[in-house]
N, C-alpha and C positions, 0 to 999 in steps of 0.2 A: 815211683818217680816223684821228687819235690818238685813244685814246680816253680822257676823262677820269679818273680816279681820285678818285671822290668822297667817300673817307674820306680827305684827305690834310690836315695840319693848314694854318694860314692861308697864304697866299700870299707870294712874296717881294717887296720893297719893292720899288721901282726902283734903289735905291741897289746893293741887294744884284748886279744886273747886272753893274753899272763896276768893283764894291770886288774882286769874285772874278777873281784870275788866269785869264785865258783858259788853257785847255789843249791838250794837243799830241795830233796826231792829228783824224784823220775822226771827228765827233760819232757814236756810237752804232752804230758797225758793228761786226760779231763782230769778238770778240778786242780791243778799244779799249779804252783806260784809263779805269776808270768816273771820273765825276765828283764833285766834292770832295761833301761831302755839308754844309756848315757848320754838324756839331753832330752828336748822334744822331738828333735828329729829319728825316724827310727832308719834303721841300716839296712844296707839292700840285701835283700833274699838270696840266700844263694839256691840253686836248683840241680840238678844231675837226676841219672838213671840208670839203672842196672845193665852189664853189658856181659854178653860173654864171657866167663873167666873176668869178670871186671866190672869197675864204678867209671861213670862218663859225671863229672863233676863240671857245673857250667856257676862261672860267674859273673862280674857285670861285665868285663871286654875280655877275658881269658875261658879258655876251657880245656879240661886235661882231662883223657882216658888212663886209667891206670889198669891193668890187665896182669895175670901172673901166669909165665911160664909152665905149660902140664909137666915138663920134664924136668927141668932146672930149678922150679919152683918162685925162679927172680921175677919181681914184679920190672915191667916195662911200660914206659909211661909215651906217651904222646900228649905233645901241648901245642897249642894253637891261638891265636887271636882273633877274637870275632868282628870281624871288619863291613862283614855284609849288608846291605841297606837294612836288613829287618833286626839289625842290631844295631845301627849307628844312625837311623835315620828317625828323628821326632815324632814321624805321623805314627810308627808302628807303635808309640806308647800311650798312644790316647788311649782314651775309655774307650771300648768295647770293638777297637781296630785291634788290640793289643790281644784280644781273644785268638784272633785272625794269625795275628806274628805267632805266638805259642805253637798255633798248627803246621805254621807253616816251619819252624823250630824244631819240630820233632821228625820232619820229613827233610831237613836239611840237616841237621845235627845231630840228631839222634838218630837217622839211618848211617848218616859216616861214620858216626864214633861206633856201631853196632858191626858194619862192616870190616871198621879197622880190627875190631877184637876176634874177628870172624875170622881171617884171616893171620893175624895174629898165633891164633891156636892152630890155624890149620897148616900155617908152613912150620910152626913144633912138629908137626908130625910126616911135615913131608910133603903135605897135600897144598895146591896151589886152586883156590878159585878165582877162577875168571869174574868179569866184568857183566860176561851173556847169562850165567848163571845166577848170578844176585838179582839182575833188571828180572829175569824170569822168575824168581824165587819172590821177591816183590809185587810182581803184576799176579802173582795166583793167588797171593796173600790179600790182593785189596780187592779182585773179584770175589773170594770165600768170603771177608767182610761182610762186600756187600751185597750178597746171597742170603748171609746168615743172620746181618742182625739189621738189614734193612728190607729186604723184598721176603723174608720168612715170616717175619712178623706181620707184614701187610698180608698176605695171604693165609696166615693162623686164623686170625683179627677178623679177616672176609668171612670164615667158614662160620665162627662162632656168632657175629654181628653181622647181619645181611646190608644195614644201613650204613657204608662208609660215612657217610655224612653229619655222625651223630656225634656226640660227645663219649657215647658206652664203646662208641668202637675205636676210638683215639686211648678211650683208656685201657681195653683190653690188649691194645697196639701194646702199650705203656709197659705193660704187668708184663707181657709176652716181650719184651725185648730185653727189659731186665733179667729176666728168668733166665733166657737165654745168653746175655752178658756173663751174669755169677755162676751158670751151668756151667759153661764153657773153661772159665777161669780154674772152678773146682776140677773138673777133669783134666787139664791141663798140667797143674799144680800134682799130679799123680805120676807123671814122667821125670826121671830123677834129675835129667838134666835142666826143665823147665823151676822144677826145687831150689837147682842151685842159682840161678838166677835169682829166682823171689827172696834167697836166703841172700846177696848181695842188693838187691832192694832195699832187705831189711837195714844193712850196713850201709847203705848210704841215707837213708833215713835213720839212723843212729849218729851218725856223724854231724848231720846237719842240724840235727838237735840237739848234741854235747856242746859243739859251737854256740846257737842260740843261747843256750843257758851259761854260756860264759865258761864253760868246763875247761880244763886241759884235753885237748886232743892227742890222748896216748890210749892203747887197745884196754886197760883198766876202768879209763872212766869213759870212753865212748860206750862202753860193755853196758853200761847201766842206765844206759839213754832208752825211748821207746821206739819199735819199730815201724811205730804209727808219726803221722804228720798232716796237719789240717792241709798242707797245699801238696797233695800227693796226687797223681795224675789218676790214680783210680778212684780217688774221691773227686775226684772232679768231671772222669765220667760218670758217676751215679746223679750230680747237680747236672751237666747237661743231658741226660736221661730223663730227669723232673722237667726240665724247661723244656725241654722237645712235649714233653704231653699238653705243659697247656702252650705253647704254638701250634701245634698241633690240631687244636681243641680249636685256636680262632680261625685256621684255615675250615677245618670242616663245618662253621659256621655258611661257608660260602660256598658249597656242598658241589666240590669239584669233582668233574667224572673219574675212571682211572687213571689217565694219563698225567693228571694236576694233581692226583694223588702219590704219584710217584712221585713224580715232580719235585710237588713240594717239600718231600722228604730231604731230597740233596738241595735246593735250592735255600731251602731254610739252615742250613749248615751255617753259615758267616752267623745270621742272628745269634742262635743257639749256642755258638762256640764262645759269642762274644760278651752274651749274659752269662753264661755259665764260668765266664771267667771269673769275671765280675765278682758275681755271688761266692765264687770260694776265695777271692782274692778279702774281699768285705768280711769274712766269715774268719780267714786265717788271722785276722789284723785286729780282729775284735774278739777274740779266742776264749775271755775268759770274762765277756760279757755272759751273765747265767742265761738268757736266752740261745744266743749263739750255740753256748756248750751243750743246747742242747741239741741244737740242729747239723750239731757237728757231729753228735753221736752216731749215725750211720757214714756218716762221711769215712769217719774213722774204721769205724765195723764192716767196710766193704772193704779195707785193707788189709785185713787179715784173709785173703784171699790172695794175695801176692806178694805178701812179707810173711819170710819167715825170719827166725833167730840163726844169725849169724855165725860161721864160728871165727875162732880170733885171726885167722892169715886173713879170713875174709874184711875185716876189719883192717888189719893194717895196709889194703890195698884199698879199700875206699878215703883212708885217712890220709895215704900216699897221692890221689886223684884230687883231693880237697885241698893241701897243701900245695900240690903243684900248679894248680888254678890259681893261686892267690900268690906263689911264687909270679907269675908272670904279670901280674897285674902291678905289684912291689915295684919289681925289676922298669915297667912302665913308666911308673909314677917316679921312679926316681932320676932313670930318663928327663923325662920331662921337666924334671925340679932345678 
């Protein structure tokens, strides 16, 4: 998942596409020639996430699912307007509130547009889910969560480190939830169907980086784009992963019993979500700062854990999700004019 950049000023026309010199070189891999910026203002991000049989393509007031038929093979798109206070309202794009709207972005938009493709595939075949099933399929998913990489690692952490209160045992926390983040992922990434998602990850992290670099967006030149990207959501869980250790690290200065040790685990979420924003937001904007590129290098390296290479229908259906996002935003603007 790119992740959006919701202080970025208005979006680029479609003109803007054609009129910019494509550029030389793989879109947005270390070391690559950053792209033209046309002006000092830079353009707003656009963001999306792999869906089911599909790309969920989010830009600054529009957003489109694009999803392909298992039988027909037609792609079907869903578009929508983002109207929502955590989309249209100023506070959600401060510094480090803006961490906060992201979260709350993927539990509002990124569970619908995942449900809509869920569903989508499932009436291709006939099958109809309910409402009772997703709320349950959701509530077993965020208890496994938080079993797995919140209360397992506190209690790994306890067995190994007697002193919660120390700094050795926040960092063994640290080592032991990573572990288990990129364990999980790799096992995951073994089930063919979880593949084909990561392989539509890849495609829309191709897309969003043919764009960037100014390319034409046709299944040729998106093909040669990388399927890495500094603002990828799973790079930005391994930065709030680093920031949870040392928050972490200043709670257990104050050598809380268990209960403030659970505690603070969920309670420190808004912080942690909000610097870690931050930090990949600073990091994706400064990219080809030689410091940054370097800090970016795991950022990057934990994404080949959820991207794969795409193949080309998979492409024309994230490219169809990116176009119809900025179809609605055109259609807006001209509205309005």
């Amino acid at each position: 998942m790119a992740v959006p950049d919701p202080t970025g000023p208005a979006s680029l026309t479609g003109a803007e596409i054609t009129e910019r010199p494509p550029q030389p070189g793989v879109a947005l891999r270390p070391g690559s020639a950053p792209p033209a910026s046309g002006g000092t203002k830079q353009p707003f991000f656009y963001g999306g996430q792999a869906v089911i049989e599909g790309v969920m393509m989010r830009g600054k007031s529009h957003y489109a699912v694009a999803v392909r038929l298992p039988n027909t093979k037609e792609i079907v798109v869903d578009r929508g307007e983002l109207k929502a206070p955590i989309y249209t309202n100023p506070v959600w794009k401060l510094p480090f509130i803006r961490g906060l709207a992201l979260i709350g972005e993927q539990l509002h938009l990124g569970m619908k547009s995942l449900i809509w493709s869920a569903n989508v595939n499932a009436g291709a075949n006939n099958v109809v889910i309910g409402k009772k099933e997703i709320t349950g399929s959701v509530a077993m998913a965020g208890v496994f969560a938080l079993v797995l990489f919140i209360a397992l690692p506190l209690f790994l952490a306890g067995l190994a480190i007697n002193r919660s209160g120390s700094f050795a045992f926040v960092l063994v926390e640290g080592v032991i939830r990573v572990g288990l983040v990129l364990g999980y992922l790799a096992a995951i990434s073994l089930l063919p169907d979880v593949r084909r998602v990561f392989q539509y990850h890849g495609a829309e992290h191709k897309t969003i980086n043919a764009f960037e670099s100014g390319w034409t967006l046709d299944v040729a030149s998106v093909r040669r784009a990388s399927t890495l990207h500094p603002r990828c959501g799973t790079g930005f869980l391994l930065v709030v992963l680093v920031v949870s250790v040392i928050v972490f690290s200043i709670v257990a200065l104050l050598h809380p019993n268990l209960f403030w040790l659970v505690a603070s685990r969920v309670l420190a979420i808004p912080i942690i979500a909000g610097t870690g924003f931050e930090l990949i937001r600073f990091m994706a904007r400064n990219r080809y700062h030689p410091v940054v590129k370097v800090a970016l290098l795991p950022v990057l390296g934990t994404q080949k854990f959820t991207t794969r290479e795409p193949s080309d229908d998979m492409l024309e259906v994230a490219i169809c999700a990116f176009n119809s996002a900025r179809e609605g935003e055109a259609a807006t603007a001209g509205a309005a004019a």
